[in-house]
C-alpha positions as CSV (number, residue, x, y, z in Angstrom):
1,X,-22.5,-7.2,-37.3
2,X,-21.5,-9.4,-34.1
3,X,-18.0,-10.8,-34.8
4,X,-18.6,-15.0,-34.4
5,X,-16.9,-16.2,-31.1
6,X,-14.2,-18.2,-31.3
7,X,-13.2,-21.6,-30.5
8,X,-11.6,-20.3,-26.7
9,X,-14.8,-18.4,-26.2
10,X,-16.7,-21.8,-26.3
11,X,-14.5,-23.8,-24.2
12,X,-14.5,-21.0,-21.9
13,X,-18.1,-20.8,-21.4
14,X,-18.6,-24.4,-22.0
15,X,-16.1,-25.2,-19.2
16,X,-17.4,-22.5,-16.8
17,X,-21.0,-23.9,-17.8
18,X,-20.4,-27.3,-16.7
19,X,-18.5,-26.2,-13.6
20,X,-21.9,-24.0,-12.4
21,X,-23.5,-26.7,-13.7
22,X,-22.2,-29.3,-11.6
23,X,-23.1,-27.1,-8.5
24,X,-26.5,-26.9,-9.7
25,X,-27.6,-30.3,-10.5
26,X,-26.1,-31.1,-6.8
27,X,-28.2,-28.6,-5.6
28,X,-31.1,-29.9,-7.1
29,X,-31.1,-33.1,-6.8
30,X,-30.6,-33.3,-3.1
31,X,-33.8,-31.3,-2.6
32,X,-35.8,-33.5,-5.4
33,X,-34.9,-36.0,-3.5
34,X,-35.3,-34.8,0.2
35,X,-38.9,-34.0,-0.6
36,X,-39.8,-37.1,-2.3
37,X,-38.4,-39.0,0.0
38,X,-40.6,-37.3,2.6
39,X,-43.6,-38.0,0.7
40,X,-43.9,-35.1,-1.7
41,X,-44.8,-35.8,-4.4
42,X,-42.1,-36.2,-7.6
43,X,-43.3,-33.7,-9.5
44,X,-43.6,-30.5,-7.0
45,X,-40.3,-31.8,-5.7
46,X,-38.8,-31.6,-9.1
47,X,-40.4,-28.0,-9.4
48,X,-39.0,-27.1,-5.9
49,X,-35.4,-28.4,-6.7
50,X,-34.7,-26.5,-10.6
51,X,-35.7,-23.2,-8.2
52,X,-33.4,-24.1,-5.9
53,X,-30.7,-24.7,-8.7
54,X,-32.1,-22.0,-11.2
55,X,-31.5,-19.1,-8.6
56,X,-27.8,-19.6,-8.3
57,X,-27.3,-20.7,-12.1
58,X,-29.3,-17.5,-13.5
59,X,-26.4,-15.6,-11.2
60,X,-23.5,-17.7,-11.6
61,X,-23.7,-18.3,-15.4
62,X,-24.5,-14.4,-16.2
63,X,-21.7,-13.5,-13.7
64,X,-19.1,-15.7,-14.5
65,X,-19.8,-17.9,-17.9
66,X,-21.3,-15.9,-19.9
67,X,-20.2,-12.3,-18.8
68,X,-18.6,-10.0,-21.6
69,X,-18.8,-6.8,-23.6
70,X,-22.1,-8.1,-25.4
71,X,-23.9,-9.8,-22.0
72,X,-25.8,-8.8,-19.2
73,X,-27.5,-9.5,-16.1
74,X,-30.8,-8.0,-15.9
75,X,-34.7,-7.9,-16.1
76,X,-35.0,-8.8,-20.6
77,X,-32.0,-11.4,-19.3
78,X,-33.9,-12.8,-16.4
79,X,-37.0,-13.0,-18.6
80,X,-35.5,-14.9,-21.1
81,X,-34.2,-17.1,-18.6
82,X,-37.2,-17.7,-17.2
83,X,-38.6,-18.6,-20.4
84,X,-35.7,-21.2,-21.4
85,X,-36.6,-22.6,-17.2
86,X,-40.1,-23.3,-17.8
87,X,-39.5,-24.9,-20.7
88,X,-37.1,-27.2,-19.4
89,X,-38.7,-27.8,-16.3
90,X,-41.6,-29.1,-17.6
91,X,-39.6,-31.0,-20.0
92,X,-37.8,-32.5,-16.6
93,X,-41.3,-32.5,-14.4
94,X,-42.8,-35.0,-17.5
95,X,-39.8,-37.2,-17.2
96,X,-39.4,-37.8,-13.8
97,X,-43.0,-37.9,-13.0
98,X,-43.4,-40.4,-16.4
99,X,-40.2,-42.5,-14.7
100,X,-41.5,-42.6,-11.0
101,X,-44.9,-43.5,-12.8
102,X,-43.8,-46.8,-14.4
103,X,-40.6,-48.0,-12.5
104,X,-40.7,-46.3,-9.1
105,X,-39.2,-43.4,-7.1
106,X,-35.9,-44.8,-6.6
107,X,-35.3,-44.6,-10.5
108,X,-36.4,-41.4,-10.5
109,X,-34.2,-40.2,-8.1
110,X,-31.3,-42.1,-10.6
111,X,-32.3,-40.8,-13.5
112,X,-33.5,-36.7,-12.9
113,X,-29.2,-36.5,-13.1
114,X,-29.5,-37.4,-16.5
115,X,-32.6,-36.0,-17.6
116,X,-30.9,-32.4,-16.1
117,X,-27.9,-33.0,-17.8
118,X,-29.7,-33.4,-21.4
119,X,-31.5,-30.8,-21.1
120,X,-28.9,-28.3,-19.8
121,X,-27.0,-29.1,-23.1
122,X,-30.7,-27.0,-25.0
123,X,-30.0,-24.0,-22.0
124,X,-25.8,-23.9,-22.7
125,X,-26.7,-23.1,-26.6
126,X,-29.8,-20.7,-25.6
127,X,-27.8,-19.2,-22.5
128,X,-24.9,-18.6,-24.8
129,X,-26.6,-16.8,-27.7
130,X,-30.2,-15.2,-26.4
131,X,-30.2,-15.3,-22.8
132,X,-27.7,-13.2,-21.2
133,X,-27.1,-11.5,-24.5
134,X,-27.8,-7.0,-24.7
């Protein structure tokens, strides 16, 4: 039986999470918008940017974040991953292509930030306890 992480674990990873996060939704966002900008349009840009973001967070967060006895980084963890990524990519693709739809691109360059961020919260809980997991 897997003992239940403590209350350090989680503000370990959760800290770590945000920090890789932060790097990625930077990432991200500055491609979204330098396609879009140059006439792409939102929702291959959107596509385009999470790769961009996705290849050094799948890294990062099974390096550093999540990395212990009962983790790894390999092929059943990068399938996983890419799993939990399509989901929430086309969770983010709707939004940002529903926003730029009804109020314009600039919003949608405001708002992908926030979209990202909610649904990162969905991959912190299934990066923490089926992604990277044995």
């Amino acid at each position: 039986m897997r003992e239940r992480p403590d209350r350090s674990t989680l503000a370990r990873h959760g800290t770590r999470y945000v920090a890789v996060g932060a790097v990625q939704l930077l990432l991200d966002w500055a491609v979204f918008v330098a396609l879009s900008a140059s006439g792409v349009l939102v929702e291959p840009a959107n596509i385009v940017g999470r790769i961009s973001g996705a290849a050094l967070g799948f890294w990062a967060n099974g390096r550093f974040t999540f990395a212990g006895e009962d983790t790894a980084l390999g092929r059943r963890q990068f399938a996983r991953f890419a799993v939990m990524w399509l989901a929430t990519t086309a969770i983010s693709t709707w939004a940002v292509g529903h926003i730029d739809d009804t109020v314009g691109l600039r919003w949608a360059w405001l708002a992908k930030p926030a979209i990202d961020v909610a649904v990162s919260s969905v991959g912190f809980v299934l990066s923490r306890h089926w992604v990277y997991r044995r």
